[in-house]
C-alpha positions in Angstrom: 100.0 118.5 74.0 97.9 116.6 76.3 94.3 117.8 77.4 92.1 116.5 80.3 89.2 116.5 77.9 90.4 113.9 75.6 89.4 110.9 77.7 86.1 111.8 77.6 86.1 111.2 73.8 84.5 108.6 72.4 84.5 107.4 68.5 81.3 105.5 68.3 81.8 103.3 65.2 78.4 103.6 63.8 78.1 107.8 64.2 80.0 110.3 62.2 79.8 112.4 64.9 82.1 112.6 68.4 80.1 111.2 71.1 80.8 112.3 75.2 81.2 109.5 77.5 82.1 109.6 81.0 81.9 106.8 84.0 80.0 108.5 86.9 82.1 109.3 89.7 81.8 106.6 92.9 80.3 109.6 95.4 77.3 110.3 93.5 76.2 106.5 92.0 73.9 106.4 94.8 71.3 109.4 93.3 72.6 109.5 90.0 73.3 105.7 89.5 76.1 103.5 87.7 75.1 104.1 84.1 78.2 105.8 82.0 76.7 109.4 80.6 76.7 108.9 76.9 75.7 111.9 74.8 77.0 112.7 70.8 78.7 115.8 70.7 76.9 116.7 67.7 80.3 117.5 66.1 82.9 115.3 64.1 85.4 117.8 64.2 87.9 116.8 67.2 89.3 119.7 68.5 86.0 121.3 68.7 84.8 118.0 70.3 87.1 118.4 73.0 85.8 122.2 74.0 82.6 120.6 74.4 83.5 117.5 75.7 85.3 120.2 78.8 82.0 122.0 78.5 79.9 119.0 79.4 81.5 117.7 82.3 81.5 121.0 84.0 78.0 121.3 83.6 77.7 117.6 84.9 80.3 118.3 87.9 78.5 121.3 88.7 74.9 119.9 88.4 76.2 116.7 90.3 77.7 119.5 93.2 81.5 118.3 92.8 82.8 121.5 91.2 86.0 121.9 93.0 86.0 125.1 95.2 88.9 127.7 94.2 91.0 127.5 97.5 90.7 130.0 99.9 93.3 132.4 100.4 94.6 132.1 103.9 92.7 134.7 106.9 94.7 138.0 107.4 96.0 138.4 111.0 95.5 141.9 111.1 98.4 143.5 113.5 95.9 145.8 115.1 93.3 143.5 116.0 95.6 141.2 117.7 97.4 144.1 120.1 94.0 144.9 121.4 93.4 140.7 122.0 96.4 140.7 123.4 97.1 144.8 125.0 93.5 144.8 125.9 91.2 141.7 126.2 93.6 139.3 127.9 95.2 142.2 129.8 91.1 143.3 131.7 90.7 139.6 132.1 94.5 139.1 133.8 93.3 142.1 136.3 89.9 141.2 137.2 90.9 137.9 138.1 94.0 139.2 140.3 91.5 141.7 142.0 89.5 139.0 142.9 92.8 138.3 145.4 92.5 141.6 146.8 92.1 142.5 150.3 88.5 143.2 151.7 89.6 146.2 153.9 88.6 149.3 152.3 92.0 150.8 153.1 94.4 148.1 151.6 91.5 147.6 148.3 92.1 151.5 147.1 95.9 151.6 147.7 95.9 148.7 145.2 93.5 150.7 142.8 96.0 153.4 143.4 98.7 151.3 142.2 97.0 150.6 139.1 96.4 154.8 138.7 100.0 154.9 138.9 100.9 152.1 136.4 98.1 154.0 133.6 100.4 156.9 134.6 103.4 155.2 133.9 102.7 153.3 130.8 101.3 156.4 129.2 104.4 158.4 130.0 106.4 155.8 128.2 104.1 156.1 125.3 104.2 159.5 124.9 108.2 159.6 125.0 108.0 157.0 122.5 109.5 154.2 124.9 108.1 151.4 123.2 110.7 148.6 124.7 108.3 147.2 127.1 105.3 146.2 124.2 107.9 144.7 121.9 109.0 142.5 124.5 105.2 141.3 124.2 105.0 141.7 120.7 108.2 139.4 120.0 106.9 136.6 123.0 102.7 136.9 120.7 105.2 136.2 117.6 107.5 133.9 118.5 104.4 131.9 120.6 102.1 131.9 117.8 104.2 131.7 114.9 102.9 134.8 113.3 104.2 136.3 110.0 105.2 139.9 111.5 109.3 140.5 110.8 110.7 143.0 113.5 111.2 146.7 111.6 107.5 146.1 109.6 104.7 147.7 108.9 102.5 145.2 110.5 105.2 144.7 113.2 105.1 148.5 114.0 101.2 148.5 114.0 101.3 145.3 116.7 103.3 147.3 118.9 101.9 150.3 119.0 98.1 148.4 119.5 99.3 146.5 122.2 100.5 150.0 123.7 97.3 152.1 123.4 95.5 148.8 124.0 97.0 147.9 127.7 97.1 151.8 128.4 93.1 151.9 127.7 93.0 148.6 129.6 94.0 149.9 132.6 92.0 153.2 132.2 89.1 151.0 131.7 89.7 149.1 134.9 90.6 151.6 137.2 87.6 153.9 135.6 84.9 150.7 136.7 86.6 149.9 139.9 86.4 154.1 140.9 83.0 154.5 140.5 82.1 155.0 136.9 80.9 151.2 137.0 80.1 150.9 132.5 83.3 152.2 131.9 83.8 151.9 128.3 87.2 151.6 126.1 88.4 155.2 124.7 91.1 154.7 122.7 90.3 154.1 118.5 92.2 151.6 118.1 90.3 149.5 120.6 87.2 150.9 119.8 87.5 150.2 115.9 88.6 146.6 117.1 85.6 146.0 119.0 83.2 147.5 115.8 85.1 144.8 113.9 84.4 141.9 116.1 80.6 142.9 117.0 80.5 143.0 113.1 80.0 139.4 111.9 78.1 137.9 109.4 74.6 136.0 109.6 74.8 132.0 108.7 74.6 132.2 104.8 75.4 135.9 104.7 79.3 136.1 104.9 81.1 137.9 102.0 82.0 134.4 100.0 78.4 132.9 100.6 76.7 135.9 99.1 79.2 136.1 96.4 78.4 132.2 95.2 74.8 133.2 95.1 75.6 136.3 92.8 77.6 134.3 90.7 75.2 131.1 90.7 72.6 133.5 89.2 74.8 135.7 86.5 76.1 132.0 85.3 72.5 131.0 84.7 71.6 134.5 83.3 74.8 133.8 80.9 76.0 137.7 81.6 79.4 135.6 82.3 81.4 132.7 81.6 82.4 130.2 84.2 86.5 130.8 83.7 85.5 134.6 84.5 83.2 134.0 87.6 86.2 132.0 89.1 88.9 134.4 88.1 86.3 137.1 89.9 85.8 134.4 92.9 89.5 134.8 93.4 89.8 138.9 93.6 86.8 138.2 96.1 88.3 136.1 98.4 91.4 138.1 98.7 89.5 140.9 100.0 87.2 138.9 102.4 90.7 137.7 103.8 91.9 141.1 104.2 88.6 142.5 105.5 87.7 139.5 107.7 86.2 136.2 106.1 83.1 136.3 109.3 82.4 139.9 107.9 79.0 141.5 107.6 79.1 143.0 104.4 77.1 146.5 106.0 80.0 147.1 108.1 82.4 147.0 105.8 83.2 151.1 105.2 85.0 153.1 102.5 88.1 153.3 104.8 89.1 149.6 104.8 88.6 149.4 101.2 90.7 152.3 100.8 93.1 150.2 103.1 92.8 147.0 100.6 93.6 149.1 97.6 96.2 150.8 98.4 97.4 147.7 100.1 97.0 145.9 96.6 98.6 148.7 95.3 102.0 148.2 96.7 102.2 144.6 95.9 103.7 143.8 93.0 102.2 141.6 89.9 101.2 137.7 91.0 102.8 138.5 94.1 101.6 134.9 96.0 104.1 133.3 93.3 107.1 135.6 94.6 109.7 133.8 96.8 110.3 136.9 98.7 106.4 136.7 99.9 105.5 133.5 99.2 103.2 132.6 102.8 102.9 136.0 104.1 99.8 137.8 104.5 99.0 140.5 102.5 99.4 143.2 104.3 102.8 142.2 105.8 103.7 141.4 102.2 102.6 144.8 101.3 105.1 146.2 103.6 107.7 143.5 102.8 107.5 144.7 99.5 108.1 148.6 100.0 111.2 147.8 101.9 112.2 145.2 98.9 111.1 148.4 96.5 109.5 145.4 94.0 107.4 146.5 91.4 103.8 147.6 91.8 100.4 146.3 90.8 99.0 148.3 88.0 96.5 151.0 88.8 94.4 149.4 85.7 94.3 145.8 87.9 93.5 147.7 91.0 90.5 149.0 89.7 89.6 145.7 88.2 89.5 144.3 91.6 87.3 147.5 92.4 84.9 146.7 89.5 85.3 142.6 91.0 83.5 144.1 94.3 81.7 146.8 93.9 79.2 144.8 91.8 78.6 142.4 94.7 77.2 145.2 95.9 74.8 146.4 93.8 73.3 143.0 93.4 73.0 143.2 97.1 71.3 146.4 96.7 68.5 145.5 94.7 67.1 142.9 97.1 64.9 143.9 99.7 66.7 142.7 102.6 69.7 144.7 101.4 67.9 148.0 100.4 69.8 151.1 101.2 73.3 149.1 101.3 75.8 151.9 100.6 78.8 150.5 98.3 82.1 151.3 99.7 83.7 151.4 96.1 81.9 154.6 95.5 84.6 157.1 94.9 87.6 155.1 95.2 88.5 153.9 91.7 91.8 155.6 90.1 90.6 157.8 88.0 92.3 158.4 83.9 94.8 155.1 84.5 94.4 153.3 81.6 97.9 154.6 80.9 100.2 155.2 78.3 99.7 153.5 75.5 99.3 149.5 77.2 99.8 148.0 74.3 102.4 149.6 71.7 102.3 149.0 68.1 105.5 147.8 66.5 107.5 150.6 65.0 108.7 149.9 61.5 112.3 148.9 63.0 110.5 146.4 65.4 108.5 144.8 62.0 111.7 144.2 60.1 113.4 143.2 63.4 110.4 140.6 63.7 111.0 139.8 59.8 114.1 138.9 59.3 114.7 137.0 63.0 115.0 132.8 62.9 111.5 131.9 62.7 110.9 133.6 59.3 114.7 133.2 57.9 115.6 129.1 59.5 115.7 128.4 62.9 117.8 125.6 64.9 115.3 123.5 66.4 111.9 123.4 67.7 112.0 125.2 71.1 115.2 126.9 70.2 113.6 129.0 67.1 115.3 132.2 68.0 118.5 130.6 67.4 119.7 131.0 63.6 119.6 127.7 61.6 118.3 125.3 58.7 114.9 124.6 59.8 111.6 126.6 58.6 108.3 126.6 60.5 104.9 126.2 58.4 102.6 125.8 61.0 100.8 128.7 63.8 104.4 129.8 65.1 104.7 131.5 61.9 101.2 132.7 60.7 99.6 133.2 63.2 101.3 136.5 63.7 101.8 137.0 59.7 97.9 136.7 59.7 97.8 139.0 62.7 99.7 141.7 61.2 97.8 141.6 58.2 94.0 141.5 59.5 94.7 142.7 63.2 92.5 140.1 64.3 93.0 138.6 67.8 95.5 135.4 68.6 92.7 133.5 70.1 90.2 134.7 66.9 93.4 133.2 64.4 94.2 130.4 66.5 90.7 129.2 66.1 90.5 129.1 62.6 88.5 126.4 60.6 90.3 125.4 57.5 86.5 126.5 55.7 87.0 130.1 57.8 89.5 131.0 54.5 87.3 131.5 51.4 86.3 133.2 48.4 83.7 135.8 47.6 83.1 137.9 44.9 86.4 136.4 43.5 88.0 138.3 46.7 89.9 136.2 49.7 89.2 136.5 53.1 88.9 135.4 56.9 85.9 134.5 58.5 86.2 135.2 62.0 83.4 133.3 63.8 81.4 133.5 67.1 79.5 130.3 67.3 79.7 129.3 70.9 78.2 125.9 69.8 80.9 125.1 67.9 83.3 126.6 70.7 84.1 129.7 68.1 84.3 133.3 70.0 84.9 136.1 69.4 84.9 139.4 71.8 82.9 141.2 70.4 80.6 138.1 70.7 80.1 138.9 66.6 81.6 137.2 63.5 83.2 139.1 60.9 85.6 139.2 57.8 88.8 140.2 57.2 90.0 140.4 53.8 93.5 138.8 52.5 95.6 141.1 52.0 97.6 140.8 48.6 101.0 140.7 50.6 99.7 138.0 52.6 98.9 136.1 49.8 101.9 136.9 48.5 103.9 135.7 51.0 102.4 132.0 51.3 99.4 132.5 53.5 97.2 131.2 50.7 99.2 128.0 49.7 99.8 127.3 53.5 96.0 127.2 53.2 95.6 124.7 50.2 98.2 122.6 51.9 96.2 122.3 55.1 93.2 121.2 53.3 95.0 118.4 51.3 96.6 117.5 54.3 92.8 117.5 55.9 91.5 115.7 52.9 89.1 117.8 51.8 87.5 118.5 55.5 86.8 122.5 55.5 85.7 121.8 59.4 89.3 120.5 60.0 91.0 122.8 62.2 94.0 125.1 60.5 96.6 124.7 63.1 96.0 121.6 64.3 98.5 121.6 66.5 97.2 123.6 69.0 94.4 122.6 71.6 92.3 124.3 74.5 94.3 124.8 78.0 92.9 124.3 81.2 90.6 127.5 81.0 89.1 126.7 77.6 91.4 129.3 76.0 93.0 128.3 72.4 94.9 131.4 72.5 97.1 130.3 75.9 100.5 128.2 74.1 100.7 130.8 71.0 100.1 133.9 73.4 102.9 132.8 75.8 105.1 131.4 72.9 104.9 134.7 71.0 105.8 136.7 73.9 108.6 134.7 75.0 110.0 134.7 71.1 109.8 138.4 71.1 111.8 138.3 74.3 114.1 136.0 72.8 114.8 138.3 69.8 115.4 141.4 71.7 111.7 143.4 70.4 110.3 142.8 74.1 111.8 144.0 77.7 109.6 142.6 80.1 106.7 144.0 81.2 107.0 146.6 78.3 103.6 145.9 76.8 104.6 144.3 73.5 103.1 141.0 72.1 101.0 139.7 69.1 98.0 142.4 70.4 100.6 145.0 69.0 100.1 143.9 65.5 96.4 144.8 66.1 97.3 148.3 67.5 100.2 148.8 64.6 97.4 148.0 61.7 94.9 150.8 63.7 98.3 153.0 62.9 98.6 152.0 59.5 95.1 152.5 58.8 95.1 155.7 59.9 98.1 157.0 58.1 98.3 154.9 54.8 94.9 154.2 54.2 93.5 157.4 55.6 90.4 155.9 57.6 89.1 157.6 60.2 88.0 155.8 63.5 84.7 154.4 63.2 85.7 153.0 59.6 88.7 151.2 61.8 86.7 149.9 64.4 84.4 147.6 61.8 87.5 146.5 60.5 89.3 145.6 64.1 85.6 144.2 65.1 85.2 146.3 68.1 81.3 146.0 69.3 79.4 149.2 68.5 76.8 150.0 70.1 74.1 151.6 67.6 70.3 151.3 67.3 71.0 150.1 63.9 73.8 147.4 65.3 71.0 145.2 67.0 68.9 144.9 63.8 69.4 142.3 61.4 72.5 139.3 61.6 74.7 140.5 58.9 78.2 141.9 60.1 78.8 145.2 59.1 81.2 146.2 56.1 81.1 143.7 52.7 84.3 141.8 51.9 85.2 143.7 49.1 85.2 147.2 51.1 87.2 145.4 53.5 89.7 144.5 50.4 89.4 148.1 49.4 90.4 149.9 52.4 93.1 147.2 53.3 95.2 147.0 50.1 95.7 150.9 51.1 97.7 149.8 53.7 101.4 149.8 51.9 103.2 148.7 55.2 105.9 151.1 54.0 109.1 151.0 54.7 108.5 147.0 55.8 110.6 144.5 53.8 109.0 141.0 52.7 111.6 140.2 50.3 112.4 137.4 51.7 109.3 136.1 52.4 108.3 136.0 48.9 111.4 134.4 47.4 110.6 131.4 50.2 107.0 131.4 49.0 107.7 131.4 45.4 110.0 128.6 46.5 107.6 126.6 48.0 105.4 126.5 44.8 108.7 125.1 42.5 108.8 122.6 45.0 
């Protein structure tokens, strides 16, 4: 597996440790100047050599202003807004400039204001009996002119139609309304009025939505409150909405309505839906309604009101400034409320564990990338325990992945797993605390313990030597992406998993919670030290120790029986591991 990161590797024959070496890019040799950046990454261990090695060119890139900018999502043509351009602005302008053609007799100049009394008359009795034939002429000419992404029969296509209809009808109005006497004749239909809010609504220089949001991000990135992968996943959900809302927007006129509007426009979408053929280069509200008549599947309420939570802090920040005071938030009120749903991630029934068991990877597969086919060849790498480890500690696939060779020791004669959170040595953990995990018996039982001592021969003694060496940091930083996506896709292959059903190697961590419970008869606070989840005591800030000692953990794990579960197998191949 390659990674980007490895060319910035250096092996500096007179240091023990990895050293960071990088030529300095051509557009900034003028103020920074030609020298390579040479640093030791304080480290000898590779893989955690490249995490910072990634690390340390994004801080240079980002210090050195060459930080690639997240492309911006495309500008929404909003239907409405372009009927009253069209219905409305260019429609005034196309009659003041005949008028200006009109006769200067008194007599002839009202008979043509009449005729315009009689077209108003005209177009709104069309309206009103629903005769829309004469816009949707215009509307397919504006569509077919500017290449727009409106499909006859949609949403957006219904909503262009029926602006360009109220929006010539109020055009008219207006004219004849100035040129009778009422001489600041205003528009009075909404949909022209809202239009012309929107446009008088635009941002300062240095204020619009994305400007303010680097700012906010710029400052919780130096106050460390979040990591760089999720301030760009967040700078994503935020342009999105800008696009939808109006890129040039001031963020005061933004109101509750148009969010409502964005959300349940996100709503209808389905998952990822820029990567779906069927809406691949539409805009997302004429996806939205592309997607109703398809009937694809919906975004999750859950990710809606992620994107809500994405916003609404922009917000606040705002708030507390004194420029911004008094900003209302137009999230307020509009998250779905009780949607974290039924049961997200499902713990593996007993069936599903034997299932699981007793499939290819754990009985002889046919060949690497076809492991769900039956055949001679065994696995003794992460494929296969890293989810034997996660069924028996309920730790995370990114906290196993991780794993040190050293991170499996002994204490008080007792085995067990060190999970760590040491961002220096590119270690984390959620929680942002280490912990242990005991070994269970069963998981030494089954080989987990000599897969250890053979890693560690294999290492030559190294303890910092990584214990699945095979796997290395994606794009984001994130050990856990190839085992995550693997495991899914195995359970897939096996028949445990139907799509978007919720079932992966986090369901080992939710069926230990279960088994707890039930076999070892913990209540839920006693569960939580053992799962790691962060609790937040008085007591919990004092001191560095992790809560819970290794030999409780022992104690209250080896009640777990895992009844009903057969390792048979298992064993026999361990015990005939050890002939060997």
């Amino acid at each position: 597996m390659k990674n980007a990161a490895n060319r910035y590797l250096w092996f500096r024959p007179e240091s023990r440790n990895i050293w960071f070496r990088m030529a300095v890019p051509r557009e900034v040799q003028g103020r920074v100047g030609r020298k390579p950046i040479l640093c030791s990454l304080g480290t000898a261990d590779r893989r955690q050599a490249l995490i910072l090695a990634g690390k340390k060119r994004a801080e240079l890139f980002e210090e050195w202003g060459l930080m690639p900018k997240a492309k911006e999502a495309a500008p929404v043509i909003d239907p409405a807004s372009l009927g009253v351009r069209i219905g409305f602005d260019d429609m005034i302008a196309a009659m003041e400039e005949r008028r200006k053609a009109w006769p200067a007799d008194d007599a002839e100049y009202a008979v043509r204001l009449a005729e315009r009394e009689a077209t108003l008359r005209r177009l709104t009795r069309r309206l009103h009996d629903g005769d829309l034939s004469e816009w949707e002429a215009v509307a397919d000419r504006a569509i077919a002119g500017r290449e727009l992404p409106f499909e006859k029969g949609s949403e957006a296509y219904a909503a262009l139609v029926q602006a360009l209809a109220e929006g010539s009808i109020d055009a008219v109005g207006t004219f004849t309304r100035r040129h009778g006497g009422e001489l600041n004749a205003e528009p009075q239909s909404t949909v022209v009025q809202e239009a012309k809010a929107k446009e008088a609504a635009k941002a300062k220089p240095g204020e619009t939505i994305m400007e303010l949001f680097e700012r906010w991000a710029s400052e919780v990135l130096d106050k460390g409150d979040k990591r760089a992968d999720t301030v760009n996943q967040d700078r994503k959900v935020i342009q999105q909405f800008a696009a939808f809302v109006g890129v040039d927007r001031d963020m005061r006129s933004i109101k509750p309505d148009e969010v409502f509007e964005y959300r349940e426009t996100l709503r209808a979408l389905p998952p990822k839906w820029t990567t779906k053929r069927e809406l691949r280069g539409l805009h997302m509200r004429t996806a939205a309604s592309k997607a109703r008549e398809l009937d694809l599947p919906k975004t999750a309420f859950t990710t809606v009101n992620k994107h809500l939570s994405t916003i609404s802090p922009l917000y606040r920040w705002l708030r507390g400034q004194p420029k911004w005071s008094g900003l209302g938030n137009p999230c307020d009120g509009l998250f779905y409320a009780k949607v974290k749903g039924k049961n997200a991630r499902p713990p593996f029934s007993t069936a599903m564990l034997n299932q699981i068991l007793t499939s290819p990877l754990f009985t002889g597969f046919l060949s690497d990338d076809r492991e769900h086919v039956a055949g001679n060849m065994r696995a003794d790498d992460w494929r296969k325990w890293i989810p034997l480890v996660a069924m028996f500690t309920g730790a995370r696939i990114g906290e196993i992945a991780q794993l040190r060779i050293g991170d499996v020791n002994r204490q008080h004669g007792v085995w067990f797993v060190h999970i760590r959170h040491e961002e220096g040595e590119g270690l984390t953990t959620k929680s942002g605390k280490s912990r242990f995990a005991a070994v269970h018996s069963m998981l030494g039982r089954i080989g987990f313990l000599d897969f250890h001592a053979r890693r560690l021969k294999a290492a030559g003694g190294d303890l910092s030597a990584p214990l699945f060496p095979e796997l290395e940091p994606n794009a984001r930083g994130q050990i856990s992406g190839t085992p995550s996506r693997w495991w899914r896709d195995y359970l897939s292959a096996i028949g445990v998993k139907d799509g978007a059903d919720g079932y992966g190697a986090h369901s080992f961590r939710h069926t230990l919670a279960d088994r707890l419970r039930d076999e070892a008869d913990l209540l839920d606070d006693k569960i939580a030290v053992v799962l790691g989840h962060s609790i937040k005591t008085t007591t919990s800030g004092y001191g560095t120790v992790p809560q819970g000692t290794v030999p409780m953990f022992k104690a209250w794990m080896e009640a777990v029986r895992f009844e009903g579960v057969d390792f048979t197998h298992l064993i026999a191949d361990a015990d005939a591991l050890k002939v060997v």
